[in-house]
N, C-alpha and C positions, 0 to 999 in steps of 0.2 A: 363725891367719893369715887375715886377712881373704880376700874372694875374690879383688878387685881387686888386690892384691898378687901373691894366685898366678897369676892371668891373666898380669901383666910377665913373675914368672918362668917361667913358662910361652913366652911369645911369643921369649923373649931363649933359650929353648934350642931352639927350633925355627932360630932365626938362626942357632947356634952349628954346628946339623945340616946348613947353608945349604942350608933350604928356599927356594923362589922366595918372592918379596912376595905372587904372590898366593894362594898357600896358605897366609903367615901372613897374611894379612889378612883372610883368608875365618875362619882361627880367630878370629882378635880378634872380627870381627862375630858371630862366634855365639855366643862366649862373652859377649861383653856384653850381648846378648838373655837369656840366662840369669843374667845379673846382676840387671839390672833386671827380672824378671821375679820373683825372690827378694826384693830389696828390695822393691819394692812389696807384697809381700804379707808383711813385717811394718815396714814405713813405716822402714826403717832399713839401717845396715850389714852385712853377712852376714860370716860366719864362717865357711871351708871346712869345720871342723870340727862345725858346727853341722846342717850340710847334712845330708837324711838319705835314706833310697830312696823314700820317700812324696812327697817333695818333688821327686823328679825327674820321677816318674811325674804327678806334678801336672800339671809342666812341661811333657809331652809330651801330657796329655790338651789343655792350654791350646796346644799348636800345633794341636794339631787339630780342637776345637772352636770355638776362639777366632780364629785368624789363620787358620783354615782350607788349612793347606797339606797338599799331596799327600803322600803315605809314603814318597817316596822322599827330598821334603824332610825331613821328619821326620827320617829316618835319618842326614841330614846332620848334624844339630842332635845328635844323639845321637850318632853317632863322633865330635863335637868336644869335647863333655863327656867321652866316654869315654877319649879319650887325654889330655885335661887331668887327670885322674882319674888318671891308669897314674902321668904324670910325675908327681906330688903322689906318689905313693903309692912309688913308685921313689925317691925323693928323703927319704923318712921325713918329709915334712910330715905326712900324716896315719895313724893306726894301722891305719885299716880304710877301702877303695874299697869305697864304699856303690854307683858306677855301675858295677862289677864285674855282677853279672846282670841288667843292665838288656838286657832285646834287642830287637833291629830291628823295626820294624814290617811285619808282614807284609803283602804285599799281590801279587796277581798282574801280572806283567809282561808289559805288551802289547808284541805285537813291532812293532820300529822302521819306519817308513817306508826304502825304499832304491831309487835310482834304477838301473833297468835300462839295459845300454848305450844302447840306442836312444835314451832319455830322456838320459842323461848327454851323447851326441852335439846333442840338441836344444836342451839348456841351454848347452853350450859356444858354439854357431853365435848365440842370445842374448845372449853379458854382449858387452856393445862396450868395455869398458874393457880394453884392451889386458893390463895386469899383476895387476888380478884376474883376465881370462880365466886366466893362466898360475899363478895362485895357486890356484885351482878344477882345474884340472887336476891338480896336484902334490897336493892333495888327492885325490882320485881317484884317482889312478895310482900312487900310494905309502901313502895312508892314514892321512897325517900329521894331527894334532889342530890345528886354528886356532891356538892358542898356541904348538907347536911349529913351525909354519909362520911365521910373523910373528917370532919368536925366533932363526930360521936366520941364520947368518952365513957373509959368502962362503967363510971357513976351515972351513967343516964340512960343503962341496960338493965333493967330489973328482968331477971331470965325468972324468979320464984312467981311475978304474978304478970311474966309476960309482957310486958310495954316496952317504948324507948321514949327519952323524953328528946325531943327533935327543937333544934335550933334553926326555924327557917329566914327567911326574909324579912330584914328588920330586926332582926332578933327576937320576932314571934316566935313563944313555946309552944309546942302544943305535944298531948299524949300520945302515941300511933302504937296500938296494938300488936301481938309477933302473936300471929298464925300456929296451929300446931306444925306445920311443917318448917316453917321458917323456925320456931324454936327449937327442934330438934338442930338443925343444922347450927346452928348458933350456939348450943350448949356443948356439939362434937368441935368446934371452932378454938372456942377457950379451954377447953379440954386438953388439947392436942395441939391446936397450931399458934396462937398469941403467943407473943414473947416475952411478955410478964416486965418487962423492960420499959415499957410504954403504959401511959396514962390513956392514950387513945385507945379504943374499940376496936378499930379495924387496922393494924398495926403491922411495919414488916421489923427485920431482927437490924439491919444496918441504920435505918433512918430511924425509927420509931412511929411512922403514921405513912397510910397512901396518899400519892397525888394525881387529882383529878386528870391530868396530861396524861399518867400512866395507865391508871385504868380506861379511857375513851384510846389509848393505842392496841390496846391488848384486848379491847373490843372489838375495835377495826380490824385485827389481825384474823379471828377469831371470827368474824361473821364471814370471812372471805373464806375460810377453811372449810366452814359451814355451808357453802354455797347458798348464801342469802341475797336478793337482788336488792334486798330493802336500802335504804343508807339508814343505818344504827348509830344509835350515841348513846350515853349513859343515859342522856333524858329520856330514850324510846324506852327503856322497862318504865321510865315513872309514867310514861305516856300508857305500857301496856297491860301496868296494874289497873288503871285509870278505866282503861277503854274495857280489863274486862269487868270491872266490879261494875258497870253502867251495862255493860251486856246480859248480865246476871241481876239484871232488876234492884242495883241499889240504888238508892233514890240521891240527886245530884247534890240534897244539902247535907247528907252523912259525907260522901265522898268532899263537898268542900271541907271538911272539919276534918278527913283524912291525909288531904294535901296539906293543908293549912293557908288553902286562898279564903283571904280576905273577901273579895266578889264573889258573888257566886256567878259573875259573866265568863270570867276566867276559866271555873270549872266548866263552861260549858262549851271549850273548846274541843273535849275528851269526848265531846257525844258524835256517834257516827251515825252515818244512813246510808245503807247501800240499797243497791236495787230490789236487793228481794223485800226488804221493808219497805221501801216506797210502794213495790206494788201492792203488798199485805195493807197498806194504809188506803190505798184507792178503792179497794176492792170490800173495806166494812160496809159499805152502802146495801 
């Protein structure tokens, strides 16, 4: 079977699984890089069967020497071959998954930038835009992912018993509780600023919903105004919900059930140590 063939079926069972568009579409681009990345190197059509492990490893030396992307890209490009690989292989397209021992690129993981209340307080008195301030907030005070934020519909905001019901990754549900502070602000929001026009939650009066590009501009704007030396994204509130509910002694398997990771390796990227802890931990002897 050609590749291009099993890419479709490939894309058309990810539909069937109803993943979001843009986790099939993230596949299609990745796998079409490894398409044409095969073709070109022998001027022709490829054969999934033809594929072999030398070839992949080619593959992955050409992201990293050639396109020069980080390991962590890397690794993206290699879990999208790898699961295109399980389905082929689960499906009896091919006898033997050649990307079966292919693994991850190792590489050390720096830890994330995260903004301290006092900062989070600075940034907020900065954005002037009314419903990003309140979207930057909800980020921060619940932990929510920019995609799961801009995705919220007003049916999945219970403001009488306080939850939001969150669509993350995969299309995993999960419950995420609203804070008495964060409910106040959310009950003055629909109150006064939604447009009643839109089905989404977090909504403007011309489009009907925000976009993720808009709100990470109007951060960037807005951290600079603030004189923050950090680099900020929408992710550093999910990061600084994160780093403070583990600073304040919540234990990492609440907080994975409040992100909604599946591993709890994942969650355990949110944990810090600086120096004053190292040395408190040397010194219990």
């Amino acid at each position: 079977m050609l590749i291009e063939e099993l890419k479709e079926k490939f894309l058309e069972d990810l539909q069937l699984k109803n993943k979001s568009p843009q986790t099939i579409n993230s596949y299609s681009k990745d796998i079409r890089f490894f398409q044409q990345f095969l073709e070109g190197h022998i001027n022709g059509q490829v054969y999934i069967e033809d594929i072999t492990e030398e070839d992949i490893e080619a593959y992955i030396k050409y992201l990293r020497n050639v396109r020069k992307l980080q390991p962590r890209s890397q690794n993206r490009y290699i879990s999208s071959i790898r699961s295109m690989y399980i389905y082929a292989f689960k499906k009896r397209i091919i006898k033997v998954n050649v990307a079966q021992y292919i693994e991850n690129v190792q590489y050390l993981r720096k830890e994330r930038d995260y903004l301290n209340l006092q900062e989070l307080e600075v940034l907020f008195a900065h954005i002037e835009h009314p419903l990003v301030k309140i979207a930057v907030m909800t980020m921060a005070y619940a932990g929510l992912r920019i995609s799961e934020l801009i995705d919220l519909k007003l049916s999945d905001v219970d403001l009488v018993n306080k939850t939001m019901k969150v669509t993350g990754k995969g299309d995993k549900q999960r419950i995420v509780p609203i804070s008495d502070t964060l409910h106040e602000i959310l009950k003055d929001y629909l109150a006064n600023l939604h447009p009643r026009n839109s089905e989404y939650f977090f909504a403007t009066k011309k489009t009907g919903r925000l976009s993720a590009q808009y709100v990470n501009k109007i951060i960037r704007e807005s951290v600079k105004k603030a004189g923050i030396t950090k680099k900020v994204s929408a992710h550093t509130l999910r990061h600084s919900f994160a780093s403070h509910l583990i600073k304040s002694k919540v234990d990492v398997a609440t907080l994975q059930r409040l992100l909604g990771h599946t591993n709890v390796r994942t969650t355990s990227v949110y944990l810090h140590t600086d120096y004053d802890q190292l040395k408190e931990a040397v010194n219990v002897w």
